[in-house]
C-alpha positions in Angstrom: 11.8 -169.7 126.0 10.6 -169.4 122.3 12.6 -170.8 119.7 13.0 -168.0 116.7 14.5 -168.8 112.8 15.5 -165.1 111.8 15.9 -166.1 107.7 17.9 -162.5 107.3 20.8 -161.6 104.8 21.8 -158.3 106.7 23.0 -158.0 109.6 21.9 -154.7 110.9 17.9 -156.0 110.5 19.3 -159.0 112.8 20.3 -156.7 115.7 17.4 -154.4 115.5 15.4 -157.7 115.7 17.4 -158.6 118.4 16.9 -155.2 119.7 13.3 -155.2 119.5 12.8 -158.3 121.3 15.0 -157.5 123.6 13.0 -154.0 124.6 9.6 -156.0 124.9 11.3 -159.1 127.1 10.3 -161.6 124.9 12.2 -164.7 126.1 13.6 -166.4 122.7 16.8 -168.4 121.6 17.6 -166.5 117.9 18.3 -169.0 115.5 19.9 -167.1 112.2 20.6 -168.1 108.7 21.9 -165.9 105.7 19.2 -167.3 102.6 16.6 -169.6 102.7 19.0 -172.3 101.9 21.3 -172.1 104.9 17.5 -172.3 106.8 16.5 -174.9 105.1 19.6 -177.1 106.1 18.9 -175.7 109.5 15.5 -177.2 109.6 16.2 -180.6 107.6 19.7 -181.1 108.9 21.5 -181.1 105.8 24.7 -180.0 103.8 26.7 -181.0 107.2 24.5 -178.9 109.6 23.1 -180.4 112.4 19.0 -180.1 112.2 17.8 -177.4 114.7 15.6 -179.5 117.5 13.4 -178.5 118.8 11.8 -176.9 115.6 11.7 -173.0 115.9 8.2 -171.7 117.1 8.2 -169.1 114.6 10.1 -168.3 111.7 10.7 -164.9 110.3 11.5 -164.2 107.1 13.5 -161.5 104.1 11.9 -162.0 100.7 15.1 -160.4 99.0 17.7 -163.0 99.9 21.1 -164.2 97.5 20.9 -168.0 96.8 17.5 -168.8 97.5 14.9 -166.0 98.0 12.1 -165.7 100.7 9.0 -166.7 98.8 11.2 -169.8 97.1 12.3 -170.8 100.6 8.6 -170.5 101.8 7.6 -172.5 98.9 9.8 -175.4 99.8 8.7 -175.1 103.4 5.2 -175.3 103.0 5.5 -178.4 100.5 7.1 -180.5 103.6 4.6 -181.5 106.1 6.7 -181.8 109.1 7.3 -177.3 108.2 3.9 -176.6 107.5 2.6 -175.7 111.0 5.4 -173.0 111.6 3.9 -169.5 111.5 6.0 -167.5 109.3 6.2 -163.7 109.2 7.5 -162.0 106.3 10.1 -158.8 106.9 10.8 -157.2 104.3 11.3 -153.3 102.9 9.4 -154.5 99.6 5.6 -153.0 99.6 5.4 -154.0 96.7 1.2 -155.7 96.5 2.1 -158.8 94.4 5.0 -159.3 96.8 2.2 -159.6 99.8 -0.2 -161.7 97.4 2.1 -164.2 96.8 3.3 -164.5 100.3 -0.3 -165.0 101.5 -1.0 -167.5 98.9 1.7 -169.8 101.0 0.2 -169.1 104.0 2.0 -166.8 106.3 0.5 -165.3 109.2 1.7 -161.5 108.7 3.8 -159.2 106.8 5.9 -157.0 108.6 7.6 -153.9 106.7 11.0 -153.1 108.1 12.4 -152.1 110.4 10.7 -154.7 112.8 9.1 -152.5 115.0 6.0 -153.6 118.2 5.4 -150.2 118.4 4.6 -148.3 115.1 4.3 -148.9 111.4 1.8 -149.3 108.8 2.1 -153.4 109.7 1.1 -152.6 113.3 -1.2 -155.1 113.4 1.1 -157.6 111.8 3.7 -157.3 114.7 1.7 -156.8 117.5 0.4 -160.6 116.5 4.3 -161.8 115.9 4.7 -160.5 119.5 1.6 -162.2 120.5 3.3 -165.6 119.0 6.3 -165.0 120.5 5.0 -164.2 124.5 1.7 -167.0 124.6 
């Protein structure tokens, strides 16, 4: 079963993540947190929260977050070498190009415009590899 950090401030784009994995039968224990800080005391084990062991196989990931945002989270993430091997996918509603651009620059492995979605969108590509991830 594939572990899967859901980085997601609302809660309707949880369930139809949920939802969508849950019509394609990917096997997966959903991790959630609300901003990038509640996932990075997740993944560290800080703040009082107990570190999330075995680390999750693939992380997705809001850019428009309170607290800390997506690409500050990613940031931090990629600057600790026991994170940097997670593929991350960014969800997001933002098309915005410099939005993608930066994202890229840290490394992520696709960009996935909302609502996630295996079967259509402009990021077909995109998901049908984050499905790829999540069934090998």
């Amino acid at each position: 079963m594939r572990s899967v950090l859901l980085v997601e401030d609302d809660i309707f784009d949880t369930m139809t993540a949920e939802k969508s994995f849950a019509k394609f039968n990917v096997p997966h224990q959903l991790h959630t947190a609300f901003n990038g800080e509640e996932a990075l005391d997740l993944l560290m084990g800080r703040n009082g929260t107990e570190a999330l062991r075995p680390l999750p196989e693939v992380i997705l990931l809001d850019l428009n977050m309170p607290r800390m945002n997506g690409v500050e989270f990613l940031t931090e993430l990629r600057a600790n070498p026991e994170f940097q091997h997670i593929p991350v996918f960014i969800t997001t509603t933002s098309s915005m190009d410099v939005d993608r651009l930066n994202t890229e620059r840290l490394g992520v492995s696709g960009y996935i415009l909302k609502p996630l979605d295996f079967e259509t969108g402009t990021d077909l590509s995109d998901s049908l590899s984050l499905l790829e991830k999540l069934l090998n």
